[in-house]
N, C-alpha and C positions, 0 to 999 in steps of 0.2 A: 478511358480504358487503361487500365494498371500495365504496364511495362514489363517484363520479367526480371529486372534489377531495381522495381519502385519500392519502394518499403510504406508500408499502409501501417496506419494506427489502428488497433483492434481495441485497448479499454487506456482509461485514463483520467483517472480519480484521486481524489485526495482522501485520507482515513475522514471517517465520521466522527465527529464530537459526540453527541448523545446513543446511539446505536453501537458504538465499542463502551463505554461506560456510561451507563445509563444514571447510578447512582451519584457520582461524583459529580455530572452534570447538573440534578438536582439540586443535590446541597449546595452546588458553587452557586448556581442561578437564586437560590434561597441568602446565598454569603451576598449575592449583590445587591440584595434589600437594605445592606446596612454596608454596602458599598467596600468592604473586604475582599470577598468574592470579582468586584468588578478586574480587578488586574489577575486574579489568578486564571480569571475566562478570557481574558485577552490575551494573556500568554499561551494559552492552549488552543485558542481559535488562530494564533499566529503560526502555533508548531502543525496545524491541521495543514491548513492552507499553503503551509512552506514544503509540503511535507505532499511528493506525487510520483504514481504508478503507472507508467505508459509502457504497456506491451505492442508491438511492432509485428510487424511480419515475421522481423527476424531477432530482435533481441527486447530484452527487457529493462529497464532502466529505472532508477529509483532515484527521484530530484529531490534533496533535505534543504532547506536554508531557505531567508528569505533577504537579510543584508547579507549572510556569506551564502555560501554554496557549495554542495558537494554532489557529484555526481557518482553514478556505480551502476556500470551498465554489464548482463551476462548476454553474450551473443545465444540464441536459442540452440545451436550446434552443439554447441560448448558443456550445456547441463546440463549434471549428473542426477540431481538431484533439489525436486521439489516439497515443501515440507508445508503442509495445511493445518492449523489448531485453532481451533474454535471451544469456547466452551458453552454451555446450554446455553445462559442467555447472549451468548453472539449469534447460537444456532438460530434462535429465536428472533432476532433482530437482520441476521442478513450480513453479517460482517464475522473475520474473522484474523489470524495472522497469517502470515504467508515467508516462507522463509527458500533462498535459492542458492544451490552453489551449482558451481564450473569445477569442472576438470581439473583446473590449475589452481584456485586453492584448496586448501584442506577442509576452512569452516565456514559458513553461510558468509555469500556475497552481500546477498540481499537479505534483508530482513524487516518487514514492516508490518503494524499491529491496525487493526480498524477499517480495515480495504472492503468496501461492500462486493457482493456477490463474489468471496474469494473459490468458490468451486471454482466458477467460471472461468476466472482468472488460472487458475491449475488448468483445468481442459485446454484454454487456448495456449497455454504454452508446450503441455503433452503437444497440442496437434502440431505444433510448428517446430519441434525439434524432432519430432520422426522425419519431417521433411528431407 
């Protein structure tokens, strides 16, 4: 049973490799036939994977790095302003960008590209900063 000071995890995903660029996936996968391709997918499967979106009860947080680290968290209270861009084929795939700022800066706190189901992701943060 949730506490009224527990903080629950509501989504938490890393961007998609294939489904945000569908085309550049291809031809990297076609570059690793002649083994080109192999490091420029591993560098991208590294920046995926390093690369995470956990919405909370109460704030939002956006984890980059995989030997370094950076953290950028907006308290859900705090936000002014949520910003959704998808284009046809992210619509079509399920992924899109997602961009967040707070009160206290001026321009996007957050900002991350390939986040599956980013409606969703907008809704659950609408619902938890009316709180």
């Amino acid at each position: 049973m949730k506490t009224a000071n527990e903080e629950v995890t509501l989504y938490d995903e890393n961007p998609s490799m294939f489904r945000n660029r569908p085309v550049e996936f291809i031809v990297t996968a076609v570059l690793c036939l002649v083994l080109v391709g192999l490091v420029i997918f591993l560098v991208w499967w590294l920046r995926c994977k390093g690369t995470q979106l956990t919405i909370t009860s109460d704030r939002t947080r956006l984890r980059k790095g995989i030997l370094s680290k950076s953290i950028t968290e907006v308290w859900h209270q705090d936000v002014r302003n949520v910003q959704l861009n998808q284009t046809f084929f992210q619509r079509l795939l399920g992924v899109g960008s997602l961009g967040i700022s707070s009160a206290g800066q001026s321009g996007l706190e957050i900002s991350v590209s390939g986040i599956p189901d980013p409606e969703q992701v907008k809704e659950l943060i609408d619902q938890h900063r009316r709180r």
